[in-house]
N, C-alpha and C positions, 0 to 999 in steps of 0.2 A: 100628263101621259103616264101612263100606268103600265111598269114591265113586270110578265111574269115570271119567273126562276122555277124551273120544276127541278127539285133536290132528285140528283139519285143516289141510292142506299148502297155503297159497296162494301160487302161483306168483308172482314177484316181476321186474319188470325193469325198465334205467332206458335213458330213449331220449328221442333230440333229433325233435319232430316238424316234418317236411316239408311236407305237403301235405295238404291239407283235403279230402275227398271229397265230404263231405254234414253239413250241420249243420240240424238244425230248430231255431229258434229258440224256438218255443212248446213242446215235448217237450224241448229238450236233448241229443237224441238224435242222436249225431255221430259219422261216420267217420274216420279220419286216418290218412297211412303214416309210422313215425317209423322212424328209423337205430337200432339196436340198439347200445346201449355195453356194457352187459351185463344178465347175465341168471341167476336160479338153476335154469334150466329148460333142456333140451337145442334150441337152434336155431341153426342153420346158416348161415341169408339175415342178410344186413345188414340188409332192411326186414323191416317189421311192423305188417300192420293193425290199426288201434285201432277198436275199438267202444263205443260205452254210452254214460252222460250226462257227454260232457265238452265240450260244448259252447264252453266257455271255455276250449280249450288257446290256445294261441298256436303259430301256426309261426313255425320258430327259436329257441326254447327248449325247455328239456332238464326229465324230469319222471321220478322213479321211484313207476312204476306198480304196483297190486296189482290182481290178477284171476283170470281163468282161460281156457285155452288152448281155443277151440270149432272147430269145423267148418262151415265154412256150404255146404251142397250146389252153389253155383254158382261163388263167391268163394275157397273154399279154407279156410286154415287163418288165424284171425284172434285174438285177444288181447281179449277181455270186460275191460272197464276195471271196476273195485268200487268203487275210489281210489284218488287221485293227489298228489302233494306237487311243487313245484319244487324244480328242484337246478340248482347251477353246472353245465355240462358241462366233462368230465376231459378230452375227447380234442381232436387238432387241429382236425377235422375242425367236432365240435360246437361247439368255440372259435370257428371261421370264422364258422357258422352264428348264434351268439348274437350276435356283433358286429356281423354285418350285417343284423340283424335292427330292428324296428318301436323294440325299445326304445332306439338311437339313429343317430336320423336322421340323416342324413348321413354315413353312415358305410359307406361301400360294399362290395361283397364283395372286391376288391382291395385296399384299405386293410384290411381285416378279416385277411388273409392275410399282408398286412405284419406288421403284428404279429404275428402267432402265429408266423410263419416266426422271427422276432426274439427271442421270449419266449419260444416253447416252451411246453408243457401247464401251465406254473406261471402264464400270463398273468395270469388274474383273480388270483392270489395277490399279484404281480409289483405289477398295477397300483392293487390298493387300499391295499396296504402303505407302496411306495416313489413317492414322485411325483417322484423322477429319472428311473425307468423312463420315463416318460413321452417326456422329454426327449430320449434315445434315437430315438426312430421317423420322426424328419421328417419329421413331420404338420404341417397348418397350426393355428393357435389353436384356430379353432372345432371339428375335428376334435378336440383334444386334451381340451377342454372337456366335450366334447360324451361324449368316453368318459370321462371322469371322473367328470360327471354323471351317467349311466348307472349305470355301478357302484357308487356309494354308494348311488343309489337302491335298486338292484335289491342289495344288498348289506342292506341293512337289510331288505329284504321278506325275505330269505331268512332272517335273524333269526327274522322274526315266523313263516315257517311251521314251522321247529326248533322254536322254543317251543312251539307248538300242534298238532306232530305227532303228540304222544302222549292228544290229544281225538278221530283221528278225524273231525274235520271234512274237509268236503271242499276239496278248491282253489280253487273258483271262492268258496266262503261265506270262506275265508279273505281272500282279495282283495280281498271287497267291504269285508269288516272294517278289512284294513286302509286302503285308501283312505278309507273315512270317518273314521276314529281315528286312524293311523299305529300308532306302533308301540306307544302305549298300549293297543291293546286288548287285550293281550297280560294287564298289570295289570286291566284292568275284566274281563274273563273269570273271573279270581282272584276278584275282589271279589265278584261278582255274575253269573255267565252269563245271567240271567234277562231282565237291564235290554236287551239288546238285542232282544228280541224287539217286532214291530213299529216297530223302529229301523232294522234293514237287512234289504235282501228277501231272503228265503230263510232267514233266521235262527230256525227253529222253537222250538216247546216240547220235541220232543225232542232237538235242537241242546243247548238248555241241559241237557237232562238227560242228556247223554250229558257235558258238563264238567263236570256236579256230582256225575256219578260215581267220575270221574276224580279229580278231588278231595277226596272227600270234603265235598263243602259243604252242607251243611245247615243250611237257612233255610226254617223254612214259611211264614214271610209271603211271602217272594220268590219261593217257587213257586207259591204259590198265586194271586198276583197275574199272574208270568208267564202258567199256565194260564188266567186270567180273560183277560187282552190276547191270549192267542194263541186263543180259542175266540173273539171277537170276528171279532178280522181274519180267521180260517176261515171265520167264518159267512160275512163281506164278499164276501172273495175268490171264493170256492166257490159261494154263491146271490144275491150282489148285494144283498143286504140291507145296513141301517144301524143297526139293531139287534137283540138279543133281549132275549124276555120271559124275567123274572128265572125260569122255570119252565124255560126251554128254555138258559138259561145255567149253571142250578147243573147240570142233567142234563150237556153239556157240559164242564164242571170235572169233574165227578167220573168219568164217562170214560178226561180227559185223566192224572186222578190213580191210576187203577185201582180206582177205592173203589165202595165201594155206593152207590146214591143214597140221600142226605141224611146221610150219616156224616160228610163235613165244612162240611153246610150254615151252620154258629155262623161257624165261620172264613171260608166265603169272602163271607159278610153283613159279617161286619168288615174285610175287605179289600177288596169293595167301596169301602166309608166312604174309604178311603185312597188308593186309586186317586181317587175320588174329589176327594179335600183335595189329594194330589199337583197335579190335571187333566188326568188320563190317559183318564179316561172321562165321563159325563153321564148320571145318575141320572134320570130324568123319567116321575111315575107308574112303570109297570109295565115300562118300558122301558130299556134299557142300551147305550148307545152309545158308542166310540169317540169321543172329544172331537174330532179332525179331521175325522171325517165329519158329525157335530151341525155344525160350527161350515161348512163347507161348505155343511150347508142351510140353516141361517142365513142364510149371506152371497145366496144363491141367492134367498131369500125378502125382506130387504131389496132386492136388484136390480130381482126382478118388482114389489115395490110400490112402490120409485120410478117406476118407469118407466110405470105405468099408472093414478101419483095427477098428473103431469105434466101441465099443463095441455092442453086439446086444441083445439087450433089449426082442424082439420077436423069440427068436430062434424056427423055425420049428413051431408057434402057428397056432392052428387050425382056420376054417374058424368061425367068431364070430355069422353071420347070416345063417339061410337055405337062398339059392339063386335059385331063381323061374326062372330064367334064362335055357334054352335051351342051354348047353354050350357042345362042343367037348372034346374029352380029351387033346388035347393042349389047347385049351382055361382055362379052370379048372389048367391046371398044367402051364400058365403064370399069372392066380390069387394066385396061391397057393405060387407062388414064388417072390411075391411082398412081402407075411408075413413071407420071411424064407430067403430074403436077401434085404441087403442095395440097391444094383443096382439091377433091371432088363432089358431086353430090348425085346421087344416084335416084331417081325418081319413077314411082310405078305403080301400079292399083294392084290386089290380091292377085296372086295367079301369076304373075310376069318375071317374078322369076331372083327377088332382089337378094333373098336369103343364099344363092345358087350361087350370085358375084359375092356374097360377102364372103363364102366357104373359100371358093377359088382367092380372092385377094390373099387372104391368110395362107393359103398353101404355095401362091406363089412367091408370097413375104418372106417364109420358113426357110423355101427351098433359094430365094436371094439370098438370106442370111449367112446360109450355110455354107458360100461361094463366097463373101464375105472374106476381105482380108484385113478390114478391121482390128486392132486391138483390143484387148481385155477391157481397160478401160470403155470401149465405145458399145459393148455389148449390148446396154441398154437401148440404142439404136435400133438394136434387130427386135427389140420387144413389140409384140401386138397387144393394145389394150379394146376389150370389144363391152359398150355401157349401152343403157336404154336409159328411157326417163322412170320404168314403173319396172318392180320386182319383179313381176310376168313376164313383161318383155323380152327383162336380162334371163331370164330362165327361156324361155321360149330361144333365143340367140343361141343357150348352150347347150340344148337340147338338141338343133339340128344343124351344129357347126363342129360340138365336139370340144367347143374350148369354152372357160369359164367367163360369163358376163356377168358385169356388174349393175347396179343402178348406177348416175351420175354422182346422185349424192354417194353414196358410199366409196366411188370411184376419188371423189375431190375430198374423203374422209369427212364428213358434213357431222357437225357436232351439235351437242342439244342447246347448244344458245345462238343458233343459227351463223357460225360462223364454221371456213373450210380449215383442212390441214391445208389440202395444197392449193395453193395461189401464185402469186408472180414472184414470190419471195422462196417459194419451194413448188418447182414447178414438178407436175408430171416425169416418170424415167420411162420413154417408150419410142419406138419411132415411127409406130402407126397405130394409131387409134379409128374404131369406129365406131359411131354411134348410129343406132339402128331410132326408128319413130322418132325423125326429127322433129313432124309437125308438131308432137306435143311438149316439144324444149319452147319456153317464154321467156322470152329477153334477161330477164334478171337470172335464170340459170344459166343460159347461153354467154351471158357476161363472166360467169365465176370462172364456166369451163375454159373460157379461150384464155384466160389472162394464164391460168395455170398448164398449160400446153406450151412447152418449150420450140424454139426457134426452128429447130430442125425436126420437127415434127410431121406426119403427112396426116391428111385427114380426110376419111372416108365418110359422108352426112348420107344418110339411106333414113326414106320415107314417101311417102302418099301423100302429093301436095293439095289431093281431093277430100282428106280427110279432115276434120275438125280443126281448128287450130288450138292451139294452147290456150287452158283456161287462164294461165297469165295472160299480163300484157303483151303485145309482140305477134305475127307470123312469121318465124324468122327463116323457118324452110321456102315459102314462097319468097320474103324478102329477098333472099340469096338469090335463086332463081330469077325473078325479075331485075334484078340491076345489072347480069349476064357480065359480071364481073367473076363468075368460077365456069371452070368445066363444069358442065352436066349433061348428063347422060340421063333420056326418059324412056322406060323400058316400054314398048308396045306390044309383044306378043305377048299372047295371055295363053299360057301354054295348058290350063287345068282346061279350056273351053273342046280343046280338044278331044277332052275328055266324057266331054256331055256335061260340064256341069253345070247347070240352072242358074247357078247360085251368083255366078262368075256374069257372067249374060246378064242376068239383070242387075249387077252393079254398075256394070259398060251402061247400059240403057241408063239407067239411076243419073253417074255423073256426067251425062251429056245431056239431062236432063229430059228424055224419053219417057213417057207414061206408059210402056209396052202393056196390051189389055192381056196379055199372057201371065202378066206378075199374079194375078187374082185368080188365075187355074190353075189347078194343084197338077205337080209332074216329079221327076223320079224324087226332087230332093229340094224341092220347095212349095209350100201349101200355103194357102189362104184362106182363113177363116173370117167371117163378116163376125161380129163381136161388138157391143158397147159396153157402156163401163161397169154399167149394172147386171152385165150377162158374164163379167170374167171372174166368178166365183164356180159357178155350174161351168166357163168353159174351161179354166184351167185346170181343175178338176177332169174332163173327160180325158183333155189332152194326156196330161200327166198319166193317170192312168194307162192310157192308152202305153206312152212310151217307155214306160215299166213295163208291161206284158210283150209287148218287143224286144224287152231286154238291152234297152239303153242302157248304159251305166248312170247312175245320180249322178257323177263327175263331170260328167262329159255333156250335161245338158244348162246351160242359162237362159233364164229371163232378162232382157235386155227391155229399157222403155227411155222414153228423150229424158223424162226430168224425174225426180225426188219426190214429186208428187203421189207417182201409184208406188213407188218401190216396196215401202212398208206394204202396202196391202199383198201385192205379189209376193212378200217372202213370207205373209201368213199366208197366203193359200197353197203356198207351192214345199212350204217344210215338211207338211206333214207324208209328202213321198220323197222328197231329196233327201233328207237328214239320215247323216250316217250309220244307220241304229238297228241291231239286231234283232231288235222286240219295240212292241210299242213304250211309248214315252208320255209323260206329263209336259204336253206342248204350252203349258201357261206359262212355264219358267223361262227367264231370259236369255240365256242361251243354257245348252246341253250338251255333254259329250256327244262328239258325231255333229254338230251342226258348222257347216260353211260358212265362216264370216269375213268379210272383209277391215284391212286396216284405214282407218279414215285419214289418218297425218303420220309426215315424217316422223319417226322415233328413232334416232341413232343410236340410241343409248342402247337400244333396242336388237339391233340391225333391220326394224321392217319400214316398210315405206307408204304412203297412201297409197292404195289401189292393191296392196299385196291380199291374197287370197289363202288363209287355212280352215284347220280344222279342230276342233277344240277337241282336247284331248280328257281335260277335267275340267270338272266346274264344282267347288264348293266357297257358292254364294249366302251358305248360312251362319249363325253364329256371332261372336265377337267380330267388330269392322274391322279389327286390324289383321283377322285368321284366312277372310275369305280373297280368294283370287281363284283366277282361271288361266288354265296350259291351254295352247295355239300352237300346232304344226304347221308352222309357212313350208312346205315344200325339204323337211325335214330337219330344221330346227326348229327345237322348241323353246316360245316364250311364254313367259309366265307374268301375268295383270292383278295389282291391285286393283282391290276394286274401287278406288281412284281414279283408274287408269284405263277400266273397261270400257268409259263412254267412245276410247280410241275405235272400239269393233262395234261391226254392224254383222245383221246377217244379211249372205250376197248370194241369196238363190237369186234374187234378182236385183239387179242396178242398171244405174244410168247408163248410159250410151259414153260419157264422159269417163266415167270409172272402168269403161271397159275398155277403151281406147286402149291399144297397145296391147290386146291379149286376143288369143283366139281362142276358141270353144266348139266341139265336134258338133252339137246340136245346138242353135240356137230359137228362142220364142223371144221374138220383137215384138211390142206392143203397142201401137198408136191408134186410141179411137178417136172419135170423132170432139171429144169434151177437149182437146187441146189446141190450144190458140196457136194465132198464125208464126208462133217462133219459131215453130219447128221447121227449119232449110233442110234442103235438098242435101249437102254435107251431114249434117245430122244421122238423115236416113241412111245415108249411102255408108258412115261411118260405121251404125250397127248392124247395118246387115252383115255386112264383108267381116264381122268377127266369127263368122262361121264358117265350119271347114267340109263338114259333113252333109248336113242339113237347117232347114231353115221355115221353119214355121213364122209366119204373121197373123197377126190379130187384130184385128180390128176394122176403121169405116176403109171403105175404097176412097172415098174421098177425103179424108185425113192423110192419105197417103201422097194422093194426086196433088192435093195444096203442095205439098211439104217438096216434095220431087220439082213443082212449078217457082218454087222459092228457093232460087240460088243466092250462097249467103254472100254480101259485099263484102270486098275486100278492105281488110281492117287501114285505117290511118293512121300509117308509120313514116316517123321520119329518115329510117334506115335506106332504102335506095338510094333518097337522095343525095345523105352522107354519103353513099359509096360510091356517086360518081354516076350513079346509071340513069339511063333515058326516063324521062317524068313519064307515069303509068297512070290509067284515066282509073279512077277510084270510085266506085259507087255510093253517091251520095248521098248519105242516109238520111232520114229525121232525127235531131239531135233533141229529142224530149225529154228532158227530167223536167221529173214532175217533183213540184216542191214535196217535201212528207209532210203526212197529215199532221193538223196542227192538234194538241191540244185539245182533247173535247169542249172542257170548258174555255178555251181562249179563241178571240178569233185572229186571223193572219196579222203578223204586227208588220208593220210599217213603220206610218207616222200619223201623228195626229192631226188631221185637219183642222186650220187655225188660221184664223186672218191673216196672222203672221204668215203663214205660208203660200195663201193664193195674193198679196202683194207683191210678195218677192219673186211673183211668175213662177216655181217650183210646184204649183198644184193647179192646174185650169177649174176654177169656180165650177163648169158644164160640165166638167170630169165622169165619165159614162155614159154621157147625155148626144153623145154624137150622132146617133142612127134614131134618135126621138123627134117624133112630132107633136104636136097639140091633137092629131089624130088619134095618137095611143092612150090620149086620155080620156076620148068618148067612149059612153056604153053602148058596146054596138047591139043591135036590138037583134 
């Protein structure tokens, strides 16, 4: 028998990159132009556009690229990244560029030139070899130091990615590797590729199984274990859940293994037991959970039950001020229940009024304070602290309260190695705290905050339990909720509808899951346009348009859509009328004075937060790497980005429905055609809509919408109710499918090898596939 192997040709080159184009930080999805060293493919230009997930390159370091050579109709001829590896750079040029680059400071592009002018292409050889060479350059100390340091460093990573060139990993999983290991991971890869999974981020199941290939290593406990932790942390990551049921987990494994279901259910019952004994995971009833997430809601549920077995100082105390407030009778009875219990939680769709209790709780707070016979010492008591999960939110809070809101993080003083100031060791000084958009607090924040909230504390939680949940793990606003272990108060009058407004009405309809055929007729302050995906260039165009010759503000209008997918495209169609700019602009450049961007990741160092929204004030992206950076007005500070540091901003004429969460917008364009599969829930929609205050333009199928509204999202699998004591709540039970990752072009799914030795020892049925065959599927049927 005769196999044929068809070779494919992957174009290969190695290049120092320059300049960063476009990096999403949430996709990975990144542009770059790098100098060409060489190449086994025919090109001419010195530069070279880089496309794909490489988000993690660094400018001024040298990388030999695999991919493929594409065509992009507007941009030209560009370079599909596949994978990538670090290399020394060979040439003078890319010598200049490394030295004077991030990885040592101080080290300028003249001093960089020094040397190589000095040393010649052999430099890096020169100076990790001989340290007389050094001696040579009349440089100062810390200059000499400082490249010394450099190159050992970067000298041994480049060990580690040699070793592990021949696994196929990518550059960025390499990095992470080694920064958390050093150059042992090199060895633990050998030993066990498996053990890092849920160790470093990004490090998959098929990560490990692409080194155990390689290797040869065969260990069924260790894969099977791995697939048990990585069909876990999938479930987490991917649907927010904290556990599955042991039915929706073997399904899962066996999946991840390519096996039939229940062919290795013996084995991963006994591996289990071991993860187990290890304390990798938490066995409980029917349930299977990652031990950091268990032990998370744990701590979570120890917190809330200090805090509300703590003696109560204020029992049932009247209100201390007359409140000249306009309040409903729920409004009044979730003020009243702020001074008659430790927790509250205050719950209510746009329009009902939540912001109206939080103004009053603080003015009746103030005005208790100041009746207060308290000491000096206890002053901290009468303090109100008021936080949100996203910088908009906390703005939006003091915007129409009048007192200053923070983010959570900034609140818990969140520092850039992800660790808090305040915690149980330095707790919080306040005696009422509130936090507004609870839904979008995920368990792991909602843990920092309560441990650092002192004993005599009250706490006010306000949010829309119809909205989104956290794209962390956790529902923690609905969790509270159903375990009917706090006061809650759910506001029902929807006092804007009163008002006429459209907007309001068809979010009621939206979360009660109503198709109203009114949403699709335009009225004073809601419109529907039929639209596909290939018609939102000519339509966002007329819209915009249009809503400039009205006299909208740029400010005041977003693009909202479900996912990541169309954003880029919608913020090219949509800049060239939002951008802040008094004259036309050179729209090829990556961002420009005047344009809207949003922060992708917390940055403390910083003070901005994901989700925060400015305005770029300058941009000089030309020049020497080390000269160019860009100024961003978040809301009146300004910060200022290496361009290192730029892949943190996007621009946000328009974004997700996720990103928006927690802000509101006078005019909003929602966008769902018909080209989006069935993820999109009824939460989803209902979530972007309600971010508008004004008006509200949709776009797209009627039937992408009616799916989406007909798709109510299940409630996520947590183990927090039950911790709290409360009544067990019927859970919507999902399909729990992960899908193993693609293997390998060239390999196929590894297992094991079928061997006599293995259908003796009953571990393989000889018939194996052969279940649903007849001698009839082997006639030509005529």
């Amino acid at each position: 028998m005769f196999f044929c192997v068809k070779l494919v040709y992957v174009p290969e080159l190695t290049a120092s990159v320059k300049r960063s184009f476009f990096v999403s930080s949430d996709s990975g999805y990144a542009v770059f132009s790098a100098k060409v060293s060489d190449s086994d493919f025919n090109w001419e230009e010195s530069m070279i556009t880089l496309t794909g997930e490489i988000a993690d390159l660094k400018v001024g370091e040298s990388y030999e690229f695999s991919g493929q050579l594409t065509e992009h109709p507007r941009y030209g001829k560009q370079f599909k990244v596949v994978d990538y590896q670090s290399v020394l750079p060979n040439d003078n040029d890319g010598l200049v560029d490394f030295l004077s680059s991030d990885l040592f400071p101080g080290i300028g592009r003249t001093t960089a030139e020094k040397v190589v002018d000095s040393l010649g292409s052999k430099t890096i050889e020169l100076l990790t070899s001989d340290d007389s060479q050094l001696q040579t350059l009349s440089l100062t100390k810390k200059q000499l130091a400082t490249l010394k340091k450099g190159l050992l460093e970067n000298q041994e990573k480049t060990s580690a990615f040699s070793q592990t060139g021949k696994y196929g990993l990518s550059q960025s999983l390499i990095e992470r590797l080694f920064d958390e290991y050093g150059l042992m991971f090199t060895t633990m890869l050998a030993e066990n590729p498996y053990q890092f999974i849920g160790q470093v981020e990004g490090f998959t199941f098929d990560s490990a199984e692409q080194v155990a290939r390689v290797d040869n290593f065969q260990d069924e406990k260790a894969q099977i274990q791995g697939a048990i932790v990585y069909a876990l942390l999938s479930d987490q990551q991917e649907n927010g859940g904290t556990y599955l049921t042991e039915t929706q987990l073997f399904a899962a494994v066996a999946a991840l293994l390519h096996s039939d279901p229940g062919f290795f259910d013996k084995e991963i019952s006994e591996n289990l037991q071991l993860l187990k004994t290890k304390k990798r995971i938490v066995l409980i009833d029917d349930r299977i959970s990652l031990v950091e997430s268990y032990n998370l809601e744990r701590a979570v549920v120890k917190d809330l039950k200090r805090l509300i077995s703590f003696p109560e100082a204020k029992d049932k105390q009247p209100l201390a001020a007359k409140t000249d407030a306009a309040l409903d009778k729920d409004q009044l009875a979730a003020v009243k229940s702020v001074f008659q219990n430790r927790i509250t939680i205050l719950t209510g769709g746009p329009g009902t009024g939540k912001t109206t209790v939080i103004k009053e709780v603080i003015h009746q707070w103030h005005a208790a304070a100041s009746k207060s016979q308290e000491n000096d010492e206890e002053d901290h008591k009468k303090t109100v602290l008021l936080a949100a999960p996203t910088g908009r939110a906390a703005a939006r809070i003091t915007e129409v309260t009048g007192k200053e809101a923070v983010t959570i993080h900034r609140l818990l003083g969140a520092t850039a190695d992800g660790y808090f100031d305040f915690d149980e060791s330095n707790q919080l000084q306040a005696g009422l705290i509130v936090v507004d958009e609870m839904s979008m607090v995920d368990l792991a924040l909602f843990q920092h905050f309560l441990c650092a909230v002192p004993n005599h504390c009250t706490l006010l939680l306000v949010g829309d339990k119809d909205q989104l949940a956290s794209v962390g793990a956790g529902q923690i606003l609905n969790d509270l909720i159903l375990s009917e272990k706090f006061a809650t108060v759910q506001l029902q009058t929807n006092h804007r509808q009163t008002k006429g407004s459209g907007i309001d009405l068809l979010s009621q309809d939206m979360k009660q899951g109503i198709v109203n055929p009114a949403m699709f007729q335009n009225s004073k302050d809601v419109s529907f346009f039929a639209l596909e995906e290939y018609q939102l260039d000519r339509g966002i165009n007329r819209i915009l348009s249009a809503a400039m010759r009205f006299g909208i503000k740029k400010e005041d209008l977003q693009i909202i859509t479900p996912t990541n997918r169309l954003v880029d495209l919608l913020n090219q169609l949509a800049r060239p009328f939002l951008i802040d700019s008094d004259g036309q602009v050179d729209l090829s450049a990556d961002f420009l004075p005047g344009d809207r961007v949003m922060q992708q990741e917390n940055d403390p160092e910083k003070g901005v937060n994901n989700g925060d929204i400015g305005y770029v004030t300058a941009a000089h992206l030309q020049g020497p790497v080390r000269s160019r950076f860009l100024s961003v007005d978040f809301l009146g500070s300004l910060v200022t980005y290496k361009e290192n540091e730029i892949k943190q901003l996007r621009l946000s004429y328009a974004s997700t429905v996720h990103k928006s969460q927690g802000s509101e917008f006078k005019n909003v364009i929602f966008v769902l055609t018909s080209t989006f599969n069935n993820f999109v829930t009824r939460n989803l929609v209902y979530t972007g809509v309600t971010r508008a205050e004004k008006s509200l333009i949709m776009i797209g199928s009627q039937a992408a919408f009616t799916d989406a509204i007909n798709n109510p999202t299940p409630l996520r699998q947590t183990n927090l109710v039950s911790l709290l004591g409360g009544k067990k709540t019927l859970v919507a039970q999902k399909e729990t499918n992960i899908e193993a990752e693609p293997a390998a072009p060239t390999a196929a799914p590894r297992l094991f090898t079928l061997s006599k030795q293995l259908i003796d020892s009953g571990r393989i049925d000889p018939m194996i596939g052969m279940a649903d065959i007849t001698p009839r599927d082997f006639l030509q049927n005529d």
